[in-house]
LUMFIMAR-673139 format. One record per residue (C-alpha): residue number from 1; residue in one letter; chain; x, y, z. Coordinates in nm, 3 decimals. Layout:
LUMFIMAR-673139
<semi><num>NUM</num><residu>a</residu><chaine>A</chaine><east>X</east><north>Y</north><up>Z</up></semi>
...
END
This chain:
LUMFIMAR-673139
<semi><num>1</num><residu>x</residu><chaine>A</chaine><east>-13.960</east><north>9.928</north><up>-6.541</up></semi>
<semi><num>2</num><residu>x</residu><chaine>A</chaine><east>-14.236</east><north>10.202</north><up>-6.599</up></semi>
<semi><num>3</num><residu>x</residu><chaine>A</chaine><east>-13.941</east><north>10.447</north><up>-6.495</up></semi>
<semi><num>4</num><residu>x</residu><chaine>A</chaine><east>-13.727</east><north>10.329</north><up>-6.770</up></semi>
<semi><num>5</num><residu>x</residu><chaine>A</chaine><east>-13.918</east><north>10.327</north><up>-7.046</up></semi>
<semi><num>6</num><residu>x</residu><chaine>A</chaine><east>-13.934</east><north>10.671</north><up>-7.126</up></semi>
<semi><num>7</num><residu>x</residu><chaine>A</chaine><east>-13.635</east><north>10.627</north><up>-7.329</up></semi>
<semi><num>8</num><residu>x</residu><chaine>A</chaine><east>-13.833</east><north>10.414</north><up>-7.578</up></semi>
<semi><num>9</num><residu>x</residu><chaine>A</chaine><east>-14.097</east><north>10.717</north><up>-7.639</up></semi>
<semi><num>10</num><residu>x</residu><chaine>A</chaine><east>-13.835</east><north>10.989</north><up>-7.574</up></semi>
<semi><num>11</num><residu>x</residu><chaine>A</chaine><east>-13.614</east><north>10.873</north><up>-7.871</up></semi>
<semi><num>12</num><residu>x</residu><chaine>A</chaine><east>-13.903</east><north>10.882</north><up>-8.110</up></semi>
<semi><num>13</num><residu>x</residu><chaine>A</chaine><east>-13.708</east><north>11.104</north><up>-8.330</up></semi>
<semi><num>14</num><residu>x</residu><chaine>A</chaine><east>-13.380</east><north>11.057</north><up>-8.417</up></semi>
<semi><num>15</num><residu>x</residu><chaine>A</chaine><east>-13.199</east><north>11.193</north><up>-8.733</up></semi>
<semi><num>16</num><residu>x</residu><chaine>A</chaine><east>-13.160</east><north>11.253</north><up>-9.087</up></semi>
<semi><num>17</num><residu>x</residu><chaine>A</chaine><east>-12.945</east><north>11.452</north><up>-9.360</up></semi>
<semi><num>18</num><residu>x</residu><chaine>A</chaine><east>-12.912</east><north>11.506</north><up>-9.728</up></semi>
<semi><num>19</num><residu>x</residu><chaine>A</chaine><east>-12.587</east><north>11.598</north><up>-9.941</up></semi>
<semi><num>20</num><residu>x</residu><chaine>A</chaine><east>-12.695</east><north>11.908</north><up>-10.054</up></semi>
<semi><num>21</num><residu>x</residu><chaine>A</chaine><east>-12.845</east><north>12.029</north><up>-9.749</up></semi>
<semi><num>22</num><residu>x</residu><chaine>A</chaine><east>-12.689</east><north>11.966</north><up>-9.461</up></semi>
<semi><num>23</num><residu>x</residu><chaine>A</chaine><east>-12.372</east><north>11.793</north><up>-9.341</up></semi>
<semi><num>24</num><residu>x</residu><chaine>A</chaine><east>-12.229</east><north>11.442</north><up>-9.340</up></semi>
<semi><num>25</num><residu>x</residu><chaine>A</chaine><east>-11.997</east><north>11.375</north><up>-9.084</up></semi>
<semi><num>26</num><residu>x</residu><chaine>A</chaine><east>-11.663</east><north>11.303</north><up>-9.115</up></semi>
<semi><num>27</num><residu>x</residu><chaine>A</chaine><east>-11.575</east><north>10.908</north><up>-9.139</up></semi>
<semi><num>28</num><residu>x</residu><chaine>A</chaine><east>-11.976</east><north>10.913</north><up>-9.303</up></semi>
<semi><num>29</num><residu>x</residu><chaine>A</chaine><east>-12.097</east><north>10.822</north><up>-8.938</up></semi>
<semi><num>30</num><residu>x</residu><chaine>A</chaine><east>-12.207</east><north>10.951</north><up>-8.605</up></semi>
<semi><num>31</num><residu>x</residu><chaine>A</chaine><east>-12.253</east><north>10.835</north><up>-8.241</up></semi>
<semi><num>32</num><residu>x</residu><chaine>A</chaine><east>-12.412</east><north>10.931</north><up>-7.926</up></semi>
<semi><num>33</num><residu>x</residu><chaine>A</chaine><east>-12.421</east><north>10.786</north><up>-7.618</up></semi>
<semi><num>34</num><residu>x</residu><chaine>A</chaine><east>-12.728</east><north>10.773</north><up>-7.434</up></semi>
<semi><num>35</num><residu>x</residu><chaine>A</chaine><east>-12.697</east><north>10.871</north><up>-7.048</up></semi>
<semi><num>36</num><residu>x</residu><chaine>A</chaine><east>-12.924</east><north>10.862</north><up>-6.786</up></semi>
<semi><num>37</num><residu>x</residu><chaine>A</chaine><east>-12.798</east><north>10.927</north><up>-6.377</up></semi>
<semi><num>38</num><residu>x</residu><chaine>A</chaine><east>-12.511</east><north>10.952</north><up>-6.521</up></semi>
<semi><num>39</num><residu>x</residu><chaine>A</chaine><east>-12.433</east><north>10.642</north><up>-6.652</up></semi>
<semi><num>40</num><residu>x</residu><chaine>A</chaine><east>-12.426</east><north>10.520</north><up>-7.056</up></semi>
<semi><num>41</num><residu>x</residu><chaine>A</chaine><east>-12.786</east><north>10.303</north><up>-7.118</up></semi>
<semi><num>42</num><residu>x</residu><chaine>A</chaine><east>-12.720</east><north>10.299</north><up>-7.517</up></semi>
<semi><num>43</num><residu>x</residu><chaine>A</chaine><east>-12.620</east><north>10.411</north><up>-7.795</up></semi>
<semi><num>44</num><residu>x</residu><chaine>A</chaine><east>-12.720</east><north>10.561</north><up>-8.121</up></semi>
<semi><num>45</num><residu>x</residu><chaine>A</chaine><east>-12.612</east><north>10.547</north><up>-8.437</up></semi>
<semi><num>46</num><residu>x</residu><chaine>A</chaine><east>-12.579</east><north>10.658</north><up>-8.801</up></semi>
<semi><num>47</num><residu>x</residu><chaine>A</chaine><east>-12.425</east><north>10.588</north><up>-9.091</up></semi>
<semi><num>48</num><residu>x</residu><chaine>A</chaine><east>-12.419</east><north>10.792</north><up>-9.435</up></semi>
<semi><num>49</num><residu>x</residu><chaine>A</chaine><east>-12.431</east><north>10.564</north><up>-9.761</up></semi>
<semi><num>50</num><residu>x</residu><chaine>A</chaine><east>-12.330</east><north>10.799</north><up>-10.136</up></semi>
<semi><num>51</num><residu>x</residu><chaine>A</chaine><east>-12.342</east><north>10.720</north><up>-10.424</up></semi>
<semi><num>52</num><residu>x</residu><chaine>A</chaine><east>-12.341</east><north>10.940</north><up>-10.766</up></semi>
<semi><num>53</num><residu>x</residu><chaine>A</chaine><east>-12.703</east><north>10.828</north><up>-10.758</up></semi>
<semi><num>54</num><residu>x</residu><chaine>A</chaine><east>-12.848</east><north>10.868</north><up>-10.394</up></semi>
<semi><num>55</num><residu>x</residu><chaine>A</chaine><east>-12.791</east><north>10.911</north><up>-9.985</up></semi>
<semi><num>56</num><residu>x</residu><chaine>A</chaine><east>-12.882</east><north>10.639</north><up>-9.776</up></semi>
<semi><num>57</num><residu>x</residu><chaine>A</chaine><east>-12.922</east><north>10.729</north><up>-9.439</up></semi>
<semi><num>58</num><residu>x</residu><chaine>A</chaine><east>-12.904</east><north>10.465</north><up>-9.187</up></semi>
<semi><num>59</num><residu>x</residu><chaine>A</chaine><east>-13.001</east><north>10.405</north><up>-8.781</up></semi>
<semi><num>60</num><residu>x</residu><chaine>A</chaine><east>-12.960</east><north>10.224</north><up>-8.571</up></semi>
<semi><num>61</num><residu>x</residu><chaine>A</chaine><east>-13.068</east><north>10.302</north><up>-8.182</up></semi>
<semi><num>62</num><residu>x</residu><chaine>A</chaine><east>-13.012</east><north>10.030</north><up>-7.930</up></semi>
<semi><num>63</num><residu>x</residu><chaine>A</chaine><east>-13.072</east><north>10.018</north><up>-7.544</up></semi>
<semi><num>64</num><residu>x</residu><chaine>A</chaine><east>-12.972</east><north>9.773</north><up>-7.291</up></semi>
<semi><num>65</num><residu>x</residu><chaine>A</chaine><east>-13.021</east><north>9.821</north><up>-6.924</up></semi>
<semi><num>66</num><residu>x</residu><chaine>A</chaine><east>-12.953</east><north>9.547</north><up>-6.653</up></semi>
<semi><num>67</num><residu>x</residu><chaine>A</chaine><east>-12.994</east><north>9.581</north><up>-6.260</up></semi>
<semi><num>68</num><residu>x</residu><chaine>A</chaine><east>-12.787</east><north>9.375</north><up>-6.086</up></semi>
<semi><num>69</num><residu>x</residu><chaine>A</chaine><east>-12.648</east><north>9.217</north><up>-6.388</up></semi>
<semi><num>70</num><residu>x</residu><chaine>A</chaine><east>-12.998</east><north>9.066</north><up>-6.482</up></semi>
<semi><num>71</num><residu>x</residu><chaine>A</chaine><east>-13.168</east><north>9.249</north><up>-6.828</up></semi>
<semi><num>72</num><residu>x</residu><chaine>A</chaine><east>-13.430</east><north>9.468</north><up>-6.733</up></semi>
<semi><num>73</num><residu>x</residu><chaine>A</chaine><east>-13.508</east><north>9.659</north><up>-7.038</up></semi>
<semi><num>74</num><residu>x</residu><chaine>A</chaine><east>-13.460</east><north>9.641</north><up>-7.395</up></semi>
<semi><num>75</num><residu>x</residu><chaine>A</chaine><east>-13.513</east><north>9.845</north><up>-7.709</up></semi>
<semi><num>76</num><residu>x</residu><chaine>A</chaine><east>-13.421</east><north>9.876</north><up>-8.053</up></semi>
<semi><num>77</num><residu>x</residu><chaine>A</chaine><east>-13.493</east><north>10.077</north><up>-8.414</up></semi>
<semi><num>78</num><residu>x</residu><chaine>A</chaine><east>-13.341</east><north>10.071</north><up>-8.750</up></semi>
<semi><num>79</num><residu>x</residu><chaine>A</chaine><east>-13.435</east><north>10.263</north><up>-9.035</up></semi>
<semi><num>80</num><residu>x</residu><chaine>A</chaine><east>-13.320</east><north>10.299</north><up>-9.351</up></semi>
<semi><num>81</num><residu>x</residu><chaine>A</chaine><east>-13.394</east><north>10.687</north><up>-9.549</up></semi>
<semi><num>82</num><residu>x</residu><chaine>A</chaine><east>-13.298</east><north>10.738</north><up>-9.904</up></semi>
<semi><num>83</num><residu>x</residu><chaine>A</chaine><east>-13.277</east><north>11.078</north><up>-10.020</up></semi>
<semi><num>84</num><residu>x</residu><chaine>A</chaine><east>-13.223</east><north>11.204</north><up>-10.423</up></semi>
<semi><num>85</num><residu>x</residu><chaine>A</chaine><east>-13.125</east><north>11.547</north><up>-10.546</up></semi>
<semi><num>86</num><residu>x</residu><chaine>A</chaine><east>-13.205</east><north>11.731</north><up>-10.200</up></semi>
<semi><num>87</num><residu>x</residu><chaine>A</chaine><east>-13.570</east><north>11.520</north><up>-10.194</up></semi>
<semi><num>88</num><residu>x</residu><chaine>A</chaine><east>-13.649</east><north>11.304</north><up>-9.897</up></semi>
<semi><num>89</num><residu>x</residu><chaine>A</chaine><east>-13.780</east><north>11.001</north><up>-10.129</up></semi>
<semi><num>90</num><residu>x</residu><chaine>A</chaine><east>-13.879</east><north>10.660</north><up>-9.921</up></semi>
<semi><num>91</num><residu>x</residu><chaine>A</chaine><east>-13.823</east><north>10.508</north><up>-9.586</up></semi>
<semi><num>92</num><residu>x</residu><chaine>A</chaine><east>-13.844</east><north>10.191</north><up>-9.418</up></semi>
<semi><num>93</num><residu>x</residu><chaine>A</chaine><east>-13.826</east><north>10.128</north><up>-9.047</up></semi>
<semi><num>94</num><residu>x</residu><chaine>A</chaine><east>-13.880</east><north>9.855</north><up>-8.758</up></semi>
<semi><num>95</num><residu>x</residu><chaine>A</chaine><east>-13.917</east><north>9.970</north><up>-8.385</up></semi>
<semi><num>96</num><residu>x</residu><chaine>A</chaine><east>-13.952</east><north>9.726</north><up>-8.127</up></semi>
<semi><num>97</num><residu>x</residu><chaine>A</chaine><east>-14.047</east><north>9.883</north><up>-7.755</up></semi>
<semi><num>98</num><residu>x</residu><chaine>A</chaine><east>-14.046</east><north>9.744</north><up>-7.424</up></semi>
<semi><num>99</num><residu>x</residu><chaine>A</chaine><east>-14.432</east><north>9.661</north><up>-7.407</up></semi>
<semi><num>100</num><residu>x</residu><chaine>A</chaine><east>-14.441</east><north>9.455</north><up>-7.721</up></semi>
<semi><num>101</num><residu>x</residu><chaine>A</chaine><east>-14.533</east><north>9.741</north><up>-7.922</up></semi>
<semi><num>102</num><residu>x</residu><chaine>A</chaine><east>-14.362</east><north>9.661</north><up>-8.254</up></semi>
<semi><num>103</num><residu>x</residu><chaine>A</chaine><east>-14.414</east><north>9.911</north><up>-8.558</up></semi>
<semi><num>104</num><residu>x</residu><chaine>A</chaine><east>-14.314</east><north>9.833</north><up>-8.908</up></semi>
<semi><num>105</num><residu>x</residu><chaine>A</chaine><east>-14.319</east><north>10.160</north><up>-9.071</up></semi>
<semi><num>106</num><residu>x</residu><chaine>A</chaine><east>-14.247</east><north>10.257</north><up>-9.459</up></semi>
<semi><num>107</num><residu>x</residu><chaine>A</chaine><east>-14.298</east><north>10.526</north><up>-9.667</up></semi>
<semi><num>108</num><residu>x</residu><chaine>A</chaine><east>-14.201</east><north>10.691</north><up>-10.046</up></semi>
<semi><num>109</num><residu>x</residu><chaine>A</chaine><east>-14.290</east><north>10.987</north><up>-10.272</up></semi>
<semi><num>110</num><residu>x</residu><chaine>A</chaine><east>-14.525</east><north>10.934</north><up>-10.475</up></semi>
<semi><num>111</num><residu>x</residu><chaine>A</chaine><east>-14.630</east><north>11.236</north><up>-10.754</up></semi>
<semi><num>112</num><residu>x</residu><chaine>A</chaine><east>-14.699</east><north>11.536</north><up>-10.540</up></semi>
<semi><num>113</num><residu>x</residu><chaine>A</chaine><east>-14.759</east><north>11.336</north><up>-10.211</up></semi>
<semi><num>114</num><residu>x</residu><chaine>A</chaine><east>-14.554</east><north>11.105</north><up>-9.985</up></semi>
<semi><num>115</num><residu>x</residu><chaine>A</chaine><east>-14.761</east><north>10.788</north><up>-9.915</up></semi>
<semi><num>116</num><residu>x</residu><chaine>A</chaine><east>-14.672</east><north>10.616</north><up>-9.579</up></semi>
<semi><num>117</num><residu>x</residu><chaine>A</chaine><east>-14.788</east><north>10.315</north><up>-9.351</up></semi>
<semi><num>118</num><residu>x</residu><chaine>A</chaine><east>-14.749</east><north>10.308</north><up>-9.002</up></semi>
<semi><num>119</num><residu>x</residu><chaine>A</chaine><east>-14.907</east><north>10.236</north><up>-8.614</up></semi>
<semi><num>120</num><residu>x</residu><chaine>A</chaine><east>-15.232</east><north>10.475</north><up>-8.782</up></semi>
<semi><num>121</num><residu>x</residu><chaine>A</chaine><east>-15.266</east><north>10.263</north><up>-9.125</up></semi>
<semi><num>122</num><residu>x</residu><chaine>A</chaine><east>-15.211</east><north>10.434</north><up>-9.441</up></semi>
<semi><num>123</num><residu>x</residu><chaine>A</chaine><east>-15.164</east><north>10.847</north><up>-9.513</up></semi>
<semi><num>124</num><residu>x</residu><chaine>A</chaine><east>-15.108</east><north>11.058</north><up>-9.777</up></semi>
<semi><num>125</num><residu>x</residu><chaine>A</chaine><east>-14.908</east><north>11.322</north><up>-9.675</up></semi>
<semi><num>126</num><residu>x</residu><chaine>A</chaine><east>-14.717</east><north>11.657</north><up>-9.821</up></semi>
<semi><num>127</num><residu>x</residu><chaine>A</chaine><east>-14.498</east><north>11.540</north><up>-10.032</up></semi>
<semi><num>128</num><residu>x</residu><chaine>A</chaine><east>-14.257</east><north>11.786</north><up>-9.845</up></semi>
<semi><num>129</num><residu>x</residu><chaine>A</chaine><east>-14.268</east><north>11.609</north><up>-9.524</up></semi>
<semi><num>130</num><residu>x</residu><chaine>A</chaine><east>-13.920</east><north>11.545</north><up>-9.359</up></semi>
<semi><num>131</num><residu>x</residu><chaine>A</chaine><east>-13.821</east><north>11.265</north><up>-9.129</up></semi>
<semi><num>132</num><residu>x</residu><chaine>A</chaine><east>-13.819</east><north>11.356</north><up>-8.758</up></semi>
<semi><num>133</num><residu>x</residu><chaine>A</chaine><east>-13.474</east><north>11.291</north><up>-8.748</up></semi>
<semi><num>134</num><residu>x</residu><chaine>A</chaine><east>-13.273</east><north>11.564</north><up>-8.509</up></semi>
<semi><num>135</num><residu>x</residu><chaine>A</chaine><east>-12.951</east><north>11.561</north><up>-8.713</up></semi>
<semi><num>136</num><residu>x</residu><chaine>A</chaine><east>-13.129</east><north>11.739</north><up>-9.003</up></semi>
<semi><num>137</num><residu>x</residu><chaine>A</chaine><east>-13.178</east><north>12.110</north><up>-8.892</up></semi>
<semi><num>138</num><residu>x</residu><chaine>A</chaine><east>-13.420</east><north>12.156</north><up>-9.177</up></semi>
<semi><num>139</num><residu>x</residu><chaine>A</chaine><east>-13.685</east><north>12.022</north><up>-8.965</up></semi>
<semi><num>140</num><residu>x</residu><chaine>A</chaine><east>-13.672</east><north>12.307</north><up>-8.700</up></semi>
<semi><num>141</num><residu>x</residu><chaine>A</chaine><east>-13.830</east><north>12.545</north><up>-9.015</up></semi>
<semi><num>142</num><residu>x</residu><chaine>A</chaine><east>-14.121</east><north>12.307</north><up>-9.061</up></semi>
<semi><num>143</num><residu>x</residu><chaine>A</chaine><east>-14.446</east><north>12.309</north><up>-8.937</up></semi>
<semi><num>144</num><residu>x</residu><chaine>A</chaine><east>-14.532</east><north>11.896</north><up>-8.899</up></semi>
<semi><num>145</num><residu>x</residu><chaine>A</chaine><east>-14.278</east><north>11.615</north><up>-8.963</up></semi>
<semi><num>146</num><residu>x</residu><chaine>A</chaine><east>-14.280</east><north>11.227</north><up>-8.976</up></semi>
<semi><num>147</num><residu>x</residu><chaine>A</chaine><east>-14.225</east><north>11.029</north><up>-8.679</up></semi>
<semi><num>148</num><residu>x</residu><chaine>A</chaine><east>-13.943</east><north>10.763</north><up>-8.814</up></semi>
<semi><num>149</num><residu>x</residu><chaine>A</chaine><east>-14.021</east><north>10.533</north><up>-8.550</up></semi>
<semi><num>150</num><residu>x</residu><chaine>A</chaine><east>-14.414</east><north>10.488</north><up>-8.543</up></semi>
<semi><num>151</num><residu>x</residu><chaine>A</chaine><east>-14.520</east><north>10.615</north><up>-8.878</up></semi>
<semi><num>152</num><residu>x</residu><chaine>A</chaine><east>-14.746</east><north>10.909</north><up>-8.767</up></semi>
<semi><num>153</num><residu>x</residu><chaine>A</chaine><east>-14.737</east><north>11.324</north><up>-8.854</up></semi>
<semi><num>154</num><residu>x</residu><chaine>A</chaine><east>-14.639</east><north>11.545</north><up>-8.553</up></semi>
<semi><num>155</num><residu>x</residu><chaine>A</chaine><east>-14.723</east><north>11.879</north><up>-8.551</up></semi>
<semi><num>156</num><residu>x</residu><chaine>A</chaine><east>-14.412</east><north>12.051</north><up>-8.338</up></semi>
<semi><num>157</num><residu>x</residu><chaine>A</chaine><east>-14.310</east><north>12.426</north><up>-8.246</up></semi>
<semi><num>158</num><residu>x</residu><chaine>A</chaine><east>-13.958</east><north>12.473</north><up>-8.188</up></semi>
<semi><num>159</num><residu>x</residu><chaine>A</chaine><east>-13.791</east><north>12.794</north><up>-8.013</up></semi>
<semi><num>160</num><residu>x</residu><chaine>A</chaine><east>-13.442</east><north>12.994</north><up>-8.072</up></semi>
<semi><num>161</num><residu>x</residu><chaine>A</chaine><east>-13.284</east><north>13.056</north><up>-7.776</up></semi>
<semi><num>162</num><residu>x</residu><chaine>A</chaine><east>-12.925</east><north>13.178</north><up>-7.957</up></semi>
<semi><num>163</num><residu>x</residu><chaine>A</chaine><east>-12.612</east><north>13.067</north><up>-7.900</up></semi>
<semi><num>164</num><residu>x</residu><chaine>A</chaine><east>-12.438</east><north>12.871</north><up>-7.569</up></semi>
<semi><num>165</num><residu>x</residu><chaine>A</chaine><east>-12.102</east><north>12.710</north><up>-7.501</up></semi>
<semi><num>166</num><residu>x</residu><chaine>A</chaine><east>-12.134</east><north>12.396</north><up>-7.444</up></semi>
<semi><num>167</num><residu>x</residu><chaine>A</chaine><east>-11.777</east><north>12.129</north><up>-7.301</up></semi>
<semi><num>168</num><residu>x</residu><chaine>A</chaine><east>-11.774</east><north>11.746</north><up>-7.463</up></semi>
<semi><num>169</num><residu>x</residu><chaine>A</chaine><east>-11.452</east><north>11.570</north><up>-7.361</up></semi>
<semi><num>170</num><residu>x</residu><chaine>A</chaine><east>-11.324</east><north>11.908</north><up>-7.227</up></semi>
<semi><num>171</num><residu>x</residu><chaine>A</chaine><east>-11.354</east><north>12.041</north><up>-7.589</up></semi>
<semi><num>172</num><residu>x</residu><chaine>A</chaine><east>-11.533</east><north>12.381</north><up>-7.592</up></semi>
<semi><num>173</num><residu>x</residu><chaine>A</chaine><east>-11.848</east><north>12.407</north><up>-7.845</up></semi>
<semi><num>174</num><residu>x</residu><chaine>A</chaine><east>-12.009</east><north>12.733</north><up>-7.981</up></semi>
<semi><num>175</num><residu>x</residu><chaine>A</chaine><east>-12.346</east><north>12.597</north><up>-8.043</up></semi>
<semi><num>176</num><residu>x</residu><chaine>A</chaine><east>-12.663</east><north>12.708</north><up>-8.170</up></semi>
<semi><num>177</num><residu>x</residu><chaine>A</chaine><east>-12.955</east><north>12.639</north><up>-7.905</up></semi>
<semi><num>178</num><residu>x</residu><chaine>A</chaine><east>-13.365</east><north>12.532</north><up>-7.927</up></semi>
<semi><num>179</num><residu>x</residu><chaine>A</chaine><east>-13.654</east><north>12.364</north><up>-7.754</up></semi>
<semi><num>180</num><residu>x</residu><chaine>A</chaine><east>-13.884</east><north>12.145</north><up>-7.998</up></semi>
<semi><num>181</num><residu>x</residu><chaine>A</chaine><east>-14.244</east><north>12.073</north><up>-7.904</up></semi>
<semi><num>182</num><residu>x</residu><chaine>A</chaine><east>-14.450</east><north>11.799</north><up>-8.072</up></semi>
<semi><num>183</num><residu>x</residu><chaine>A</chaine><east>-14.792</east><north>11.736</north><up>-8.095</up></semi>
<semi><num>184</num><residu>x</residu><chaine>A</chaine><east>-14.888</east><north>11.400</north><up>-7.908</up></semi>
<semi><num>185</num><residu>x</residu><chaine>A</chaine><east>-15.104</east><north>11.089</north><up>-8.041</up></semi>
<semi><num>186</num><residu>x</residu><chaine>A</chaine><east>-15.419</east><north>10.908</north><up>-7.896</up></semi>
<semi><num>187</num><residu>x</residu><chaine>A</chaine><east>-15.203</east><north>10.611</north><up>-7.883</up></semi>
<semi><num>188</num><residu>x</residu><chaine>A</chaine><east>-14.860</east><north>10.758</north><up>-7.711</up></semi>
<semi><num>189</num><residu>x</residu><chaine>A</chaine><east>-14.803</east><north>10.634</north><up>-7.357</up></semi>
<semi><num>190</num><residu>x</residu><chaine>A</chaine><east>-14.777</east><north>10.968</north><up>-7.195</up></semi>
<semi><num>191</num><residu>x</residu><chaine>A</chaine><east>-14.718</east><north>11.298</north><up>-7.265</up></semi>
<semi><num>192</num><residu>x</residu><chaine>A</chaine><east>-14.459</east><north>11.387</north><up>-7.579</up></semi>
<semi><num>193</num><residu>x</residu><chaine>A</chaine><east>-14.133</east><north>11.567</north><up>-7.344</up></semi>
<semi><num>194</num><residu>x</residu><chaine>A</chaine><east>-13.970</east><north>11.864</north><up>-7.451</up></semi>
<semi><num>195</num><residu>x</residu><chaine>A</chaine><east>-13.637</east><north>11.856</north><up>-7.603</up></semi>
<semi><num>196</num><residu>x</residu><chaine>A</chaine><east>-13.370</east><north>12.095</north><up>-7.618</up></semi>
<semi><num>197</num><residu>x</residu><chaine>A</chaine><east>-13.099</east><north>12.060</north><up>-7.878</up></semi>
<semi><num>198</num><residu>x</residu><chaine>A</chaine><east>-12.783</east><north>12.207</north><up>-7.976</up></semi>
<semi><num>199</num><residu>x</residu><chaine>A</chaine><east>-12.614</east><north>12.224</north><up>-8.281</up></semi>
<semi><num>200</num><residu>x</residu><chaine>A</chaine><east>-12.245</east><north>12.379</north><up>-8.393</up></semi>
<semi><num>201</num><residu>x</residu><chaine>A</chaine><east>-12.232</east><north>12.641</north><up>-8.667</up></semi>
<semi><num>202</num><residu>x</residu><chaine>A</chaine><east>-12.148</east><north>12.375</north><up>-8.921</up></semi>
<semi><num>203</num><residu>x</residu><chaine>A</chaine><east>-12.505</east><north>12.266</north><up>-8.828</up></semi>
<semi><num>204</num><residu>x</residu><chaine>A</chaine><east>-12.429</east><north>11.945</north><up>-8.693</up></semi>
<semi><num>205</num><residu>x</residu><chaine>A</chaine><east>-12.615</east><north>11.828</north><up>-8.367</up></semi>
<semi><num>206</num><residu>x</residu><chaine>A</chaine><east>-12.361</east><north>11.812</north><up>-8.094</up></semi>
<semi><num>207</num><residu>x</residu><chaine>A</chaine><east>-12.630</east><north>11.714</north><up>-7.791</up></semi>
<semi><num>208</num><residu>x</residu><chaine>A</chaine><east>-12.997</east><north>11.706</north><up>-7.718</up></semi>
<semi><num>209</num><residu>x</residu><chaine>A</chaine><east>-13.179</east><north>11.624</north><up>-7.394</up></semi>
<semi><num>210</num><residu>x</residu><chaine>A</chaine><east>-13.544</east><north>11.607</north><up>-7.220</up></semi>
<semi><num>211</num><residu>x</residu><chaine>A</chaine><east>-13.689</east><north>11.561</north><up>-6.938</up></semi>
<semi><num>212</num><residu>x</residu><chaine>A</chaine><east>-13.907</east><north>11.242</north><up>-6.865</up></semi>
<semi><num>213</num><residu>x</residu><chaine>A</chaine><east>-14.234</east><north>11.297</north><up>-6.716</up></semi>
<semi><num>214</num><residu>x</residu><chaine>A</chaine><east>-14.303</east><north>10.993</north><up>-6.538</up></semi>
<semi><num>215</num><residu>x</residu><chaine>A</chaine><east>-13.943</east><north>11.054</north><up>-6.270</up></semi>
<semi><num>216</num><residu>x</residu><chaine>A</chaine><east>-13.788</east><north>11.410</north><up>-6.366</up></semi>
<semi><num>217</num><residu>x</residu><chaine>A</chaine><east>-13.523</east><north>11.238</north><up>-6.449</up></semi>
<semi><num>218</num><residu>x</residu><chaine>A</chaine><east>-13.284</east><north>11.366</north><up>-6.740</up></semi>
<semi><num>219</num><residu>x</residu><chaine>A</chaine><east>-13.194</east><north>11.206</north><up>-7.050</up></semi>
<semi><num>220</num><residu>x</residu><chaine>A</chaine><east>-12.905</east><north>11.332</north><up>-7.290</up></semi>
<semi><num>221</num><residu>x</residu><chaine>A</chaine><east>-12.764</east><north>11.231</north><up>-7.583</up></semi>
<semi><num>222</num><residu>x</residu><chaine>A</chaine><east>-12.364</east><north>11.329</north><up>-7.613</up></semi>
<semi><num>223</num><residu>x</residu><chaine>A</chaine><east>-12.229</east><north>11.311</north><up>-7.940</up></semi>
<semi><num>224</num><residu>x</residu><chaine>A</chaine><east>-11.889</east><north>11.082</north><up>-7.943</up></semi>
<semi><num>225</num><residu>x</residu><chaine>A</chaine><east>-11.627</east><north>11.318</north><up>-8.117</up></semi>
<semi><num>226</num><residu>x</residu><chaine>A</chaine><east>-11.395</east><north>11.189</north><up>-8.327</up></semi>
<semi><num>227</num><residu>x</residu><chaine>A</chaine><east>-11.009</east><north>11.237</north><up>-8.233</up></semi>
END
């Protein structure tokens, strides 16, 4: 069990986007499978919600593993982002983990600061704070974000390493390649991992992965491509 819950604190951050920013997918969703020894453990997924008005930016991560048919380990988020004019503006989120850890988590601009509640109680943040979602590319430039999942500020450092090819469903993908770092919390269960992500030149993530600390094993999120 200890071995496979990583995943829970490995997917602390997962996605974001804005209209003007960055891109929406086609079919206003996306999907990864989540793979671990080589076999599919979950799946995560977003959906992209315009109107004249606003971008709603929904997750949803679920994981199921069994052994021998029998459930072993659970986990699930969903969180809801809502973004105006280019502005990340509020968020609401529910994460349950495998320990009974549950966090409810919300947050919203307020004036020149973004108020937010989460597993540390209340903060008043930069109002520029961005979600620590992975689909939004903006985040790489920044110096702290807000983990979506437990309601804290993470403090990361992320590396260019240029470009690399990379195959999905035999399909050949010029991407652009980095490492994130994040800074870890009192209450985390172990150390935060190091991911390394890859993005196409439209800027859309394409496939991240990390390491888990407690088996070396390694975890990767594969987007599903769309025929």
């Amino acid at each position: 069990m200890k071995k496979i819950s990583f995943v829970i604190f490995a997917l602390t951050f997962i996605f974001t986007l804005n209209a003007a920013t960055f891109p929406i997918p086609k079919n206003n969703e996306v999907s990864f499978d989540i793979i671990r020894k080589n076999k599919v453990i979950g799946i995560h997924k977003i959906k992209f919600i315009e109107n004249d008005k606003f971008l709603l930016v929904e997750t949803n991560i679920n994981i199921n593993v069994k052994i021998l048919f029998i459930p072993a380990y659970k986990f699930s988020h969903y969180s809801v982002e809502k973004w105006i004019d280019g502005d990340f503006i509020e968020i609401t989120g529910h994460t349950n983990f495998e320990d009974e850890r549950e966090y409810f988590i919300n947050g919203y601009e307020n004036n020149n600061s973004f108020m937010a509640k989460g597993m540390d109680g209340e903060l008043i943040l930069n109002k520029n704070i961005l979600p620590s979602n992975f689909w939004n590319i903006n985040i790489l430039n920044k110096k702290e974000i807000f983990d979506t999942q437990k309601g804290i500020v993470r403090e990361i450092n992320v590396k260019n390493l240029g470009d690399e090819e990379i195959i999905i469903n035999e399909k050949k993908i010029n991407c652009k390649k980095f490492t994130l770092n994040a800074s870890s919390n009192p209450k985390d269960k172990g150390p935060f991992p190091e991911y390394t992500l890859w993005y196409d030149h439209e800027d859309e993530l394409m496939k991240f992965e990390f390491i888990n600390w407690r088996d070396n094993k390694v975890v990767t999120l594969i987007r599903k491509l769309q025929e």
